[in-house]
Structure formats: structure tokens, C-alpha cells
C-alpha positions as CSV (number, residue, x, y, z in Angstrom):
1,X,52.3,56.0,13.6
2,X,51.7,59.4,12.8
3,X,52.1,60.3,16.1
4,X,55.0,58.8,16.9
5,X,56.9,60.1,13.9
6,X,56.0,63.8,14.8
7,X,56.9,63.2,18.6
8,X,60.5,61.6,17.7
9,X,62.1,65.1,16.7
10,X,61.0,66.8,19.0
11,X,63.5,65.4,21.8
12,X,66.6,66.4,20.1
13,X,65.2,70.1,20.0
14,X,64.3,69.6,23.6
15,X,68.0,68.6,24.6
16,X,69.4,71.6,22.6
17,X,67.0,73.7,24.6
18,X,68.0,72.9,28.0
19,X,71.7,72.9,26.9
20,X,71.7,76.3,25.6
21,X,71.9,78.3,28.7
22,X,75.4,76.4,29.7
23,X,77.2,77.6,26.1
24,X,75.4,81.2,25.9
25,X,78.3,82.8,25.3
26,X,82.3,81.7,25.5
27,X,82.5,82.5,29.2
28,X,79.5,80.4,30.1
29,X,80.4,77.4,27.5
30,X,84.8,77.6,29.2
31,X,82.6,77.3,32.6
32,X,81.0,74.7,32.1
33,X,83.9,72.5,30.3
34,X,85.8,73.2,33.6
35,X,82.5,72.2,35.7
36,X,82.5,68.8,33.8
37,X,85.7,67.9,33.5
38,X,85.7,68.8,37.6
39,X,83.0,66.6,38.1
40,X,84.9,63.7,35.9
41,X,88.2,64.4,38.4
42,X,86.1,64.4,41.5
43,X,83.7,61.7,40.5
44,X,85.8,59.0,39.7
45,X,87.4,58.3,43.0
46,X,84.1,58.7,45.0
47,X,82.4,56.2,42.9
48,X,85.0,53.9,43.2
49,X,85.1,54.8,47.1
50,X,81.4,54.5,47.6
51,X,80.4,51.5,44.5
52,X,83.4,50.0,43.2
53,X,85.7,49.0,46.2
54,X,83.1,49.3,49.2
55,X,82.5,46.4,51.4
56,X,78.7,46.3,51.7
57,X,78.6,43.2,53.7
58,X,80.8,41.5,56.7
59,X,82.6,42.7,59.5
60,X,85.2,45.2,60.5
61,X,88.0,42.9,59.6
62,X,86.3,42.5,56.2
63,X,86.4,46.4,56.2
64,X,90.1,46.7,57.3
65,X,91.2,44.2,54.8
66,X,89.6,46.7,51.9
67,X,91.2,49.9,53.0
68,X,90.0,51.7,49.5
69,X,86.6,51.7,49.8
70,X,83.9,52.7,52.4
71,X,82.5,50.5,54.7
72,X,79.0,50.3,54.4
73,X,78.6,46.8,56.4
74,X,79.3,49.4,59.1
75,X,76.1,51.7,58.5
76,X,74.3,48.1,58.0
77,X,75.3,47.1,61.5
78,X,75.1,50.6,62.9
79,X,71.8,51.7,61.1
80,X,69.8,51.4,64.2
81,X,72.1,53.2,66.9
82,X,72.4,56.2,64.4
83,X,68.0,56.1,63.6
84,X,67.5,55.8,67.4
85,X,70.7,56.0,69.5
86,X,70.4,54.4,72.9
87,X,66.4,53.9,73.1
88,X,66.2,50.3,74.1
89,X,66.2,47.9,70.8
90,X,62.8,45.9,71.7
91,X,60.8,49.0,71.8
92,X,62.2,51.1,69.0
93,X,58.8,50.6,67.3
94,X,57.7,53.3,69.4
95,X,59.9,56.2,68.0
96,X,60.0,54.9,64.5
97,X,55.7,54.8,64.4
98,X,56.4,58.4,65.8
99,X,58.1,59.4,63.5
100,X,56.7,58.4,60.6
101,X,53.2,59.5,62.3
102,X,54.6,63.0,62.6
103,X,56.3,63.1,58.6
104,X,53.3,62.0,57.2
105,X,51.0,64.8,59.0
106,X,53.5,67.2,57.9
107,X,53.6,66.1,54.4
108,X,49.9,66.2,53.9
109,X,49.9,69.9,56.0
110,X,51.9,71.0,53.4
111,X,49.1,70.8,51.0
112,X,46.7,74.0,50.9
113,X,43.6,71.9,50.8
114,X,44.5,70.5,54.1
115,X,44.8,74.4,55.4
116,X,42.0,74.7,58.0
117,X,41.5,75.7,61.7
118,X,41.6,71.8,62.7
119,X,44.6,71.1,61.4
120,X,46.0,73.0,64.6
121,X,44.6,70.4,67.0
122,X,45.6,67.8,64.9
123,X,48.9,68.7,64.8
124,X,48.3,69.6,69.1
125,X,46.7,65.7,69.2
126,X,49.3,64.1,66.9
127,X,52.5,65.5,68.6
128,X,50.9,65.1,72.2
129,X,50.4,61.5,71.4
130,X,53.8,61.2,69.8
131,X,55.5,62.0,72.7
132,X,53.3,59.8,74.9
133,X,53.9,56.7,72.8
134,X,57.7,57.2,72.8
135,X,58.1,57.8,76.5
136,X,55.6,54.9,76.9
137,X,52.7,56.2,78.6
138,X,50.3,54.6,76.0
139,X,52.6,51.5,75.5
140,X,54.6,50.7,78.6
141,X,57.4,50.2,80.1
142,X,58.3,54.2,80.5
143,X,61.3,55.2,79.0
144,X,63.0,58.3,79.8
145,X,63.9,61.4,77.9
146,X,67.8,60.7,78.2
147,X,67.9,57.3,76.6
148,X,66.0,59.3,73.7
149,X,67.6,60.4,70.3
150,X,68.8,60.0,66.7
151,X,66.1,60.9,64.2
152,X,63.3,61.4,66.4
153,X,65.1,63.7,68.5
154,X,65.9,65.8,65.1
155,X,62.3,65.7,63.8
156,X,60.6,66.5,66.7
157,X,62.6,69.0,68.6
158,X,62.6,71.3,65.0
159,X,58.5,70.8,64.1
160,X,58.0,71.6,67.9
161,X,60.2,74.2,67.8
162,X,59.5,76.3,64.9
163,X,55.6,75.2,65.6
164,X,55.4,76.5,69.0
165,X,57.7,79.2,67.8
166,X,55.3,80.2,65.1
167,X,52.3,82.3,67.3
168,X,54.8,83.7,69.5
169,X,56.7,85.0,66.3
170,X,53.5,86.7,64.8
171,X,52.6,88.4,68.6
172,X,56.0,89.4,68.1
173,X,56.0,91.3,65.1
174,X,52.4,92.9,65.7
175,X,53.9,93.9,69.0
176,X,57.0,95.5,67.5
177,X,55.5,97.3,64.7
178,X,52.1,98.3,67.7
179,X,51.7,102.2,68.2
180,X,51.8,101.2,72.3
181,X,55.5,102.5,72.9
182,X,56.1,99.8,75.5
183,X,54.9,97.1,74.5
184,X,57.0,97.6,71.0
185,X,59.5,98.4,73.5
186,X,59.3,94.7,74.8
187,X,58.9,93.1,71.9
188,X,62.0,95.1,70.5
189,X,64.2,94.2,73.7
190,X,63.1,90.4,73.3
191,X,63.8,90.1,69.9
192,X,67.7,91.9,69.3
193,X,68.6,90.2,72.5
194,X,68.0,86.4,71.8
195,X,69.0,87.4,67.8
196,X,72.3,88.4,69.1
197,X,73.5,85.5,71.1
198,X,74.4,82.5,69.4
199,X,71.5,79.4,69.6
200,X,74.2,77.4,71.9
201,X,74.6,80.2,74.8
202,X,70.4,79.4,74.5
203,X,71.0,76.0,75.2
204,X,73.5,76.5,77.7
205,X,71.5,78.8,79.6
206,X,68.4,76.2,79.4
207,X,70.4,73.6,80.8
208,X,72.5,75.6,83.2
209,X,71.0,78.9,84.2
210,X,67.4,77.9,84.7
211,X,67.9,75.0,87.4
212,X,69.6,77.1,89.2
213,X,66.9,79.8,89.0
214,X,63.9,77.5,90.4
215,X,62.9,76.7,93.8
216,X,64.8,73.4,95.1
217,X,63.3,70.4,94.5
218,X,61.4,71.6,91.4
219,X,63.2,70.0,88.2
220,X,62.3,70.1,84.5
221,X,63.0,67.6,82.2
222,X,66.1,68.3,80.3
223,X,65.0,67.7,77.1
224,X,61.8,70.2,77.2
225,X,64.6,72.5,79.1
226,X,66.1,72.7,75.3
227,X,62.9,72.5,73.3
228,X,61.8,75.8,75.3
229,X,65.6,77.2,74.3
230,X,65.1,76.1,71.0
231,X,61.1,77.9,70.6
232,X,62.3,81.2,72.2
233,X,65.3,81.3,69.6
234,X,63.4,80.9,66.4
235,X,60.8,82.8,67.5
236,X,62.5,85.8,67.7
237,X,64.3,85.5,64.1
238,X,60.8,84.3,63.0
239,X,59.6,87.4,64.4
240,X,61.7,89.6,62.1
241,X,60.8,87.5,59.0
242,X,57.2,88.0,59.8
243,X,57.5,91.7,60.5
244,X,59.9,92.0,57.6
245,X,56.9,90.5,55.3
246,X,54.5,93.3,57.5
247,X,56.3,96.1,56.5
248,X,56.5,95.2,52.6
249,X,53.1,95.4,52.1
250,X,51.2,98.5,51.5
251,X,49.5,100.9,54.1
252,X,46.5,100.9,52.1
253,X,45.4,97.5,53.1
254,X,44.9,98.4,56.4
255,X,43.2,102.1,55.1
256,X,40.8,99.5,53.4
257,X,39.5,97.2,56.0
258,X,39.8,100.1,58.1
259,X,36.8,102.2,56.2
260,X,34.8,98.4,55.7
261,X,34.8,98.1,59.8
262,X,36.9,95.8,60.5
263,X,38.2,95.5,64.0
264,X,42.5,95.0,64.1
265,X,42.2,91.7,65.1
266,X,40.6,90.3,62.0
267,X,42.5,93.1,59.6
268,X,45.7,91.0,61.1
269,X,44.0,87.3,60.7
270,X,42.0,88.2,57.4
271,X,44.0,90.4,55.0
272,X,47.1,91.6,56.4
273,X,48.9,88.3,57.7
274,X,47.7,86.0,54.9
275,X,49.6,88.5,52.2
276,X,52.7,89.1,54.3
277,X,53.3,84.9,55.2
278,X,53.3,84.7,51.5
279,X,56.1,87.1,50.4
280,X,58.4,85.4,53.0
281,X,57.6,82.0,52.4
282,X,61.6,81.5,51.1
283,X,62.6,83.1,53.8
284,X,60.5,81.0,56.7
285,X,61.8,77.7,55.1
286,X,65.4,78.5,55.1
287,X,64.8,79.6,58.8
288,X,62.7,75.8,59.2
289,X,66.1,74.4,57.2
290,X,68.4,75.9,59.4
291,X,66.4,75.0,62.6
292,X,66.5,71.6,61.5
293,X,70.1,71.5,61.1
294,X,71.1,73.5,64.3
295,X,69.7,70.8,66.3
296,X,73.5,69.0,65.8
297,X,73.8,71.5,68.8
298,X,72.1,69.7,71.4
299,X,75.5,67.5,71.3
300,X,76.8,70.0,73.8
301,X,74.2,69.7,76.7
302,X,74.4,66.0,76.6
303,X,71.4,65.5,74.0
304,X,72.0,62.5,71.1
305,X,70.4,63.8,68.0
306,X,71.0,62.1,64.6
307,X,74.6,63.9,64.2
308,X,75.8,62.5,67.6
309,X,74.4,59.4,67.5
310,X,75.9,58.9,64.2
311,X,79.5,60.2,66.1
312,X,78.9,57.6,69.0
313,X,78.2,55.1,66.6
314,X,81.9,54.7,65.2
315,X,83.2,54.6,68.6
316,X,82.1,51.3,69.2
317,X,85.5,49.1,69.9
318,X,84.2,46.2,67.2
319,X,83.7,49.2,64.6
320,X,85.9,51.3,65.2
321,X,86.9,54.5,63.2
322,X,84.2,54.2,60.7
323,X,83.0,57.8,60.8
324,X,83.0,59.0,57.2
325,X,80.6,56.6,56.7
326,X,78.3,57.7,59.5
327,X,78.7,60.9,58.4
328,X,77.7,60.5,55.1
329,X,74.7,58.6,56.0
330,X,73.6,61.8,57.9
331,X,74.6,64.0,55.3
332,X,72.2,62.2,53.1
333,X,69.2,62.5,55.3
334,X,69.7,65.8,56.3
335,X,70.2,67.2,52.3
336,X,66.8,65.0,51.9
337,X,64.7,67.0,54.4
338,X,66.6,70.3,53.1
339,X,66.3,69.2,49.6
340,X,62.7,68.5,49.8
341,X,62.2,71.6,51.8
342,X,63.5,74.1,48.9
343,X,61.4,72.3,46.1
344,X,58.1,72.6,48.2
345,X,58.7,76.2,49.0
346,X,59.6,76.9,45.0
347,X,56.0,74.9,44.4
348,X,54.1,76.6,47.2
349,X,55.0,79.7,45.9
350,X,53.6,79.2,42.6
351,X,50.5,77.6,43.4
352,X,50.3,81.3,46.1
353,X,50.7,83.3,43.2
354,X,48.9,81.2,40.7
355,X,45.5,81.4,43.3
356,X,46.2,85.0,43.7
357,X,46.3,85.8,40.3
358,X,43.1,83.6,39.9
């Protein structure tokens, strides 16, 4: 009882706490008034749009006869197409298993205890075997790349991406900050070029460009035509972040493993790499972010990803119309991955700095 009793008083001082920042001073305490009383005007209709007067079961006619509120008997019908676009429905299985192979790796990668030189063939294993159980290689029939998409399009074209992206990026920024005037040279040239053309002249060029560059009769697979795009793009903005992180760390690191004997090689892998990765971690994960959500641009060459399946979706004649709801389905999914992208960098780089300092 005692306990309790002290514990009770507590949670007033608590709530006073957090609300003191907002009413700091008269111009913070008029901003937020304005805030809330914005959020009251805005709120109101979109809960009645998305709770109150939404249709959540039935058919389009059901929908049309409620013209207030959203549809979501739509996304219900829909769900599917927009998850997996036109990958035949009996073996949809195959990407969702994929998919949820491939999240669940990455989640537990993202914990430092995990951090080892197998994890690289895992993640080599996993993603092979990915893609072999979605085209049906381990689980017949085959199933080609161009009735692929929605989700599993998203997921895997940005982890391949940004993985594959990810040595080439580091070669990159070694090469560019080197003392061999051409090979910075090279680096240099590859880098400002593909940073200075937007990622869709990439694609374009990937799709385009290249066919018409190899032999006749030699053809490559559209869809690793824009995952190859895609790699060569971030690499070269990874490039900069890496060598950005490179340059902000003091010469006398490498003085230091210089007079110990250590050859460059493990200077680079040992000491230099590890401390420059961790001053950029923000900026490598708004990169991964924005990866994530440039893949809307494989629309253009012909490639359903979640955005365009979603688009596709409310052009079905018995459903027709319905794309603020698809829309905000994908909104959703895409602020998760983003969302949960942010807090995990905030977190890594405490538990960095907290090891560090330990």
C-alpha cells in the first residue's frame, strides 16, 4: 500500500513534464493551441471518412450508395492484387513465404549480436533461395518475372539493391579519396555522373539502352535489367555518404595503425570503416528510406510494384474508381517500413555510442 500511495503522484508530475516543452514560452504555448485546434478541424472529417461512414463490408454498389465514407470492402476485395499484383492466386504462397523469410532476416540483422562474417552468406543463401521459390524453381510450375509484383517487388528490389550497392559504395569511396590519380579519377567520373541524372533516366537506360547494346539473341531478364539500374544508382550516392563519413574522421587513425603495422587493407576493415559507418548511420537509412520509396518508379518501364498494383487495382470495371483507398493502404505500409526505419536508426545509434563509450 505504501507503494502504491507514493507511485500515484508521481504521474501527474510526469504529464506536466512532458507538456512543458509545448507552453515554454507564449510563442510555443499560441503554436501549439493552433496545432490542436488544427488537428480538431482536420480530424473530424477523416474519422468520420475512414470510421464513422466507411463501408467495411459488401460490394461496390454498397460503396456507391454511401458516398461519405471510404470504401474499405474495396481494399478487402482488392487486398491480394495490391500484396501481389498479377502473380497467379493459387501460388501466392510463394512470394508471401518470401517475403516474410526475407523481413524476418532483416529484422534480426538489424541486431548487433547478429553482426558476423556469416550473416553475409546468409543473407547471399536466403535471397538466392527467395528468388528461386518465387519463380518456382524449388516449387513448380515456373512463373515469370513479368507476372511478378506488389510487395515483393518493393522489398526485394530495395534490400538487393542497396545490399549489392553496399561493397561497391565502400570500393567507391576508398577509390575516390586513393592517392592513385586515376583510379580516384574513375571513381570520381562514376560517381557525379550517375548522382546527376535522375534514378528514372537509370531505368530507362536499363530497359532501353542496354538491349540494344548486346549481341542479338542475348536477352536479360527485365526485372534484373532494373535491379542492376537500381544497384549502380545507390551506390554511387552511398558512395558519397561513406566517403563523407571517411573524411570526418581524424588523420591520426590512420598515423596510428600506420606505426602498429598494419597493412591498408585491415586499417580500412579494422578501424577506419567501422568509425566512419557509424557517424553516417542517419544518413545511410534515409538513403535505404528513399530507395525503398523510389521503387514507385519501376511503374514506368512496365514493372508492378506495390504503388502500381495498388493504381491497377481500382481500375477494375466491378470496383471502379476506388483509388484513395488504395492509396492509403500503401501510404500506410510504406510510413511503416519508413517509420520503423527512423526509430531503429535513433536506437542503433545509441547502443553505437553507448558501446563506444563502454
Amino acid at each position: 500500500m505504501t507503494f502504491v500511495s507514493l507511485s500515484l503522484p508521481l504521474r501527474p508530475r510526469t504529464a506536466r513534464k512532458r507538456l512543458k516543452p509545448l507552453f515554454s514560452s507564449p510563442v510555443n504555448g499560441a503554436i501549439t493551441v493552433v496545432l490542436f485546434f488544427l488537428i480538431l478541424w482536420i480530424g473530424r472529417p477523416v474519422l468520420h471518412w475512414a470510421v464513422l461512414d466507411a463501408v467495411w463490408t459488401g460490394t461496390a454498389q454498397d460503396c456507391a450508395a454511401s458516398d461519405a465514407g471510404a470504401c474499405w470492402a474495396f481494399v478487402a476485395e482488392k487486398l491480394r492484387f495490391i500484396l501481389f499484383a498479377f502473380f497467379p492466386q493459387n501460388l501466392q504462397w510463394r512470394p508471401a513465404v518470401a517475403t516474410v523469410a526475407v523481413l524476418v532476416l532483416l529484422a534480426c540483422s538489424a541486431m548487433p549480436r547478429f553482426w558476423s562474417r556469416r550473416l553475409i552468406a546468409v543473407w547471399i543463401a536466403a535471397l538466392t533461395a527467395a528468388c528461386l521459390l518465387v519463380s518456382g524453381v524449388i516449387a513448380p510450375p515456373i512463373v515469370s518475372t513479368n507476372h511478378w509484383g506488389g510487395l515483393p517487388i518493393t522489398v526485394f528490389v530495395s534490400i538487393m539493391g542497396l545490399g549489392f550497392a553496399f561493397p561497391l559504395a565502400v570500393l567507391l569511396a576508398l577509390a575516390r579519396r586513393s592517392r592513385m590519380r586515376i583510379l580516384r579519377l574513375l571513381a570520381v567520373t562514376y560517381i557525379e555522373v550517375l548522382r546527376a541524372v535522375p534514378m528514372i533516366v537509370v531505368l530507362y537506360v536499363a530497359m532501353l539502352i542496354v538491349p540494344m547494346a548486346l549481341p542479338a539473341g542475348a536477352l536479360v531478364d527485365k526485372l534484373l535489367r532494373a535491379q542492376i539500374g537500381i544497384t549502380l544508382f545507390a551506390s554511387a550516392y552511398l558512395a558519397e555518404i561513406i566517403r563523407a563519413g571517411l573524411q570526418a574522421l581524424p588523420a591520426g587513425q590512420s598515423d596510428a595503425a600506420c606505426a602498429l603495422g598494419l597493412t591498408y587493407w585491415q586499417t580500412a576493415r579494422l578501424i577506419i570503416l567501422p568509425q566512419a559507418l557509424r557517424a553516417v548511420i542517419p544518413a545511410i537509412v534515409n538513403l535505404s528510406v528513399g530507395i525503398l520509396l523510389n521503387t514507385s518508379l519501376l511503374a514506368v518501364i512496365g514493372i508492378y510494384d506495390l504503388l502500381n498494383a495498388a493504381k491497377s487495382s481500382a481500375t477494375d470495371p466491378q470496383w471502379l474508381g476506388f483509388y484513395t483507398e488504395a492509396y492509403v493502404i500503401v501510404a500506410a505500409i510504406y510510413f511503416a517500413f519508413s517509420f520503423c526505419a527512423s526509430r531503429y536508426s535513433l536506437w542503433l545509434e545509441r547502443h553505437l555510442r553507448a558501446g563506444g563509450h563502454h
